[in-house]
N, C-alpha and C positions, 0 to 999 in steps of 0.2 A: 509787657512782653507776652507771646503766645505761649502757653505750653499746652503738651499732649499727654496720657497716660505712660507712655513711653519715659517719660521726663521723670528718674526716680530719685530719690535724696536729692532735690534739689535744693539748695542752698548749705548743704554740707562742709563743699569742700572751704566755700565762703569763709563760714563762721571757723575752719578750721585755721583760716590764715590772719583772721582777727585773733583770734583768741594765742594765738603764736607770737605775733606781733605785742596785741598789747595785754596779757592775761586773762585772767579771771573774771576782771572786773570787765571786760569790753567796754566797747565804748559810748556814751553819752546816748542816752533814750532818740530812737527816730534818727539816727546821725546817717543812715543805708536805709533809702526807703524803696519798692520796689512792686509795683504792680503787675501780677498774672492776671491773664486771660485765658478760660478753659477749663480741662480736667487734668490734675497734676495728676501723675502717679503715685506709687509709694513713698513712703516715708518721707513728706512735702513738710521742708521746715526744719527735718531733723536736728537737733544738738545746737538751732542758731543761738548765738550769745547775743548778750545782752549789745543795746544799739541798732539794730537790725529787725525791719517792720516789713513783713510780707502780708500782700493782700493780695487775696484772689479771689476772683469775681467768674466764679462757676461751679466745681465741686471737687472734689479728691476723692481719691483712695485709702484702703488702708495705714496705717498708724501715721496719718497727721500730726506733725509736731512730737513725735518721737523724741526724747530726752532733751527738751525744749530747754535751753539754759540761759533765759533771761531775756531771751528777743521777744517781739511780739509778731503774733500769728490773728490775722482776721478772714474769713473766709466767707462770702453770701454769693447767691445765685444772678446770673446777668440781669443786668436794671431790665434788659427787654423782656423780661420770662415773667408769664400771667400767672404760674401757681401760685400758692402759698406757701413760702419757705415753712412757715411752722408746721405744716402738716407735710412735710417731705424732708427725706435723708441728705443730704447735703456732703457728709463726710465719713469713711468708712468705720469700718471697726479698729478698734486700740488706738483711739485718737488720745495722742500725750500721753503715750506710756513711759513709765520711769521720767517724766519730765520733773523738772527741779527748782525752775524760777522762772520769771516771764509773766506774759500775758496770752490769754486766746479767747478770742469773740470769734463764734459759730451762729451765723444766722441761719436756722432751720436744723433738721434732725439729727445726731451723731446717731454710729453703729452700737454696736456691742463695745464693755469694756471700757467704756468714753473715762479718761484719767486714771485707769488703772497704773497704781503704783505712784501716783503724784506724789511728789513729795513740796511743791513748793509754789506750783503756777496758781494763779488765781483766774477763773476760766467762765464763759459765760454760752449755753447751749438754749435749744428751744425745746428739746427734748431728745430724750436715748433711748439706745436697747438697754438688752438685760445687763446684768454685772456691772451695773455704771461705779463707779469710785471703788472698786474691788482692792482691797491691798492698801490704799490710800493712806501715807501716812503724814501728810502737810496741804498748805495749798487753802483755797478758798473756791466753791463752786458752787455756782449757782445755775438750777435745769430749771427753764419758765416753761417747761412744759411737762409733756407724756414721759412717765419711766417705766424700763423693764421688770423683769422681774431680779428677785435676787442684787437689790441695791445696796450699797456698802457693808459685801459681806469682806471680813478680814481688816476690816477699815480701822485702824489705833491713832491716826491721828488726822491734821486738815478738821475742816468742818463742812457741809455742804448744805443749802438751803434750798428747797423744793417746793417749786407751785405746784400744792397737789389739785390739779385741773380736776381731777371726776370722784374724788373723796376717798381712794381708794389706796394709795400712797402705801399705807400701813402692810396692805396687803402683800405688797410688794417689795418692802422692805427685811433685809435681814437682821436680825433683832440683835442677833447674837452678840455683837460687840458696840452696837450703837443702842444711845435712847433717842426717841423724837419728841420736841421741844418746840414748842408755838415761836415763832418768832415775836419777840415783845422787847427786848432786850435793844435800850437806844445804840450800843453803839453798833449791831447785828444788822440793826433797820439800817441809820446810814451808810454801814459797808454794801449792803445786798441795792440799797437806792444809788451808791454813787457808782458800783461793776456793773448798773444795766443802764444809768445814764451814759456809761463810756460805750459799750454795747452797743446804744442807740446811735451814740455819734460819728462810729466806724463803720457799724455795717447799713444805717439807714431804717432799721428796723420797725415797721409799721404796727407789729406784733407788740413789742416791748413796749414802743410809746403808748400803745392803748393801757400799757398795763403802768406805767405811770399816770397814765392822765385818769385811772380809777384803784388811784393807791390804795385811797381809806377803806373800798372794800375788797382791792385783793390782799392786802397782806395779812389777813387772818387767815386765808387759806395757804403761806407761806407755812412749813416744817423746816423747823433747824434740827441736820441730823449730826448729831454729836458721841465722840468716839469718848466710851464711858472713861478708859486711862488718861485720854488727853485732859479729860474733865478736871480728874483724879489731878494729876502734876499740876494744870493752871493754880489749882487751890490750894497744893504745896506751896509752889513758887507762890501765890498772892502772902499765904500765912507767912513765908521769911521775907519778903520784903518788907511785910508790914511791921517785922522786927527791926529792919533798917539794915536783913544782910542779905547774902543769896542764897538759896535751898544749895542742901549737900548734895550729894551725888547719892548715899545712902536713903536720904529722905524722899528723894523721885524717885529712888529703885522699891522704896516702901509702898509710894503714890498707888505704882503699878500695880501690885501683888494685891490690891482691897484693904 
């Protein structure tokens, strides 16, 4: 289907009769699948639930995938365009804010604020502006490229893993509530290898394949940035499982507090 910037919350009112229809849970992965062609407008994807797979093959606007609820969102530039998606913007500022569940593979640059607020999408970019994962308090993300400045600041939960491209990551990163964490961690490695093989198999990605086809030496240059309380409660919750019950509610409100 064509669409134009003019074209805003597109698939809204959709997800709105799904989710009427059949709840929360929507329906069965891929069941609504739907191809754009162009530059959508605002809030392209908003609130889709789960069942419901938009792909668009050109670029957007601001807040992409806005309170994304379980559908999946793919977006890369026309097969005919000679740039280099990695090295250009692709989709505006506040892409997946307040999003909640779902998927999004972005072949080439998000804006500003890329996931602010996630709490649940697991999301795949070539690189962002500043304030990427701002707020973020779930979710799994992974940037294979450039970041802005000021990256997960306010961030308490989610995790995100960053190829830091020119060594400099640190610099850029806000300290405040996160620590940075080599990626080493098996089960870290196959999450971050199996969200940029699906990556690869949506968008077509020439970029990400090079970066599988020279695993062994880019993933030392991967950072897992890791939200110090979420740290905190996973190792409440492991310590009472390993008793054989579930952590209390006092015992994660402890996790947080240090």
């Amino acid at each position: 289907l064509p669409i134009r910037n003019v074209h805003r919350a597109v698939g809204t009112m959709l997800g709105y009769h799904i989710t009427k229809r059949w709840g929360g849970e929507g329906l069965p992965e891929d069941t609504i699948r739907i191809h754009f062609t162009g530059s959508a407008g605002q809030s392209f994807g908003a609130f889709v639930p789960r069942g419901i797979t938009f792909t668009l093959e050109g670029d957007a606007n601001d807040y992409w995938g806005k309170g994304l609820s379980g559908g999946k969102l793919i977006v890369f530039p026309p097969r005919r365009s000679t740039f280099a998606p990695e090295e250009n913007i692709i989709i505006g500022n506040v892409a997946l804010y307040g999003a909640t569940s779902g998927e999004a593979y972005v072949r080439g640059v998000a804006g500003e604020r890329f996931c602010v607020r996630n709490s649940g999408v697991h999301a795949v970019v070539e690189g962002i502006g500043d304030h990427g994962c701002e707020y973020m308090t779930g979710g799994r993300v992974v940037v294979l490229g450039h970041t802005g400045r000021n990256f997960a600041a306010g961030m308490s939960g989610g995790i995100a893993y960053v190829l830091d491209v020119d060594g400099h990551f640190k610099r850029r990163a806000n300290l405040g509530m996160v620590d940075l964490e080599p990626l080493d961690r098996a089960e870290d490695i196959e999450l971050v290898r199996d969200l940029i093989r699906r990556h690869v198999a949506v968008t077509g990605s020439t970029y990400a394949t090079r970066i599988l086809d020279g695993w062994v030496g880019v993933q030392p240059r991967f950072v897992k940035v890791m939200p110090k309380d979420y740290r905190r409660i996973l190792l409440a919750e492991a310590r009472a499982r390993a008793e054989g019950r579930e952590p209390t509610f006092g015992e994660l409100v402890g996790a947080t507090s240090g």
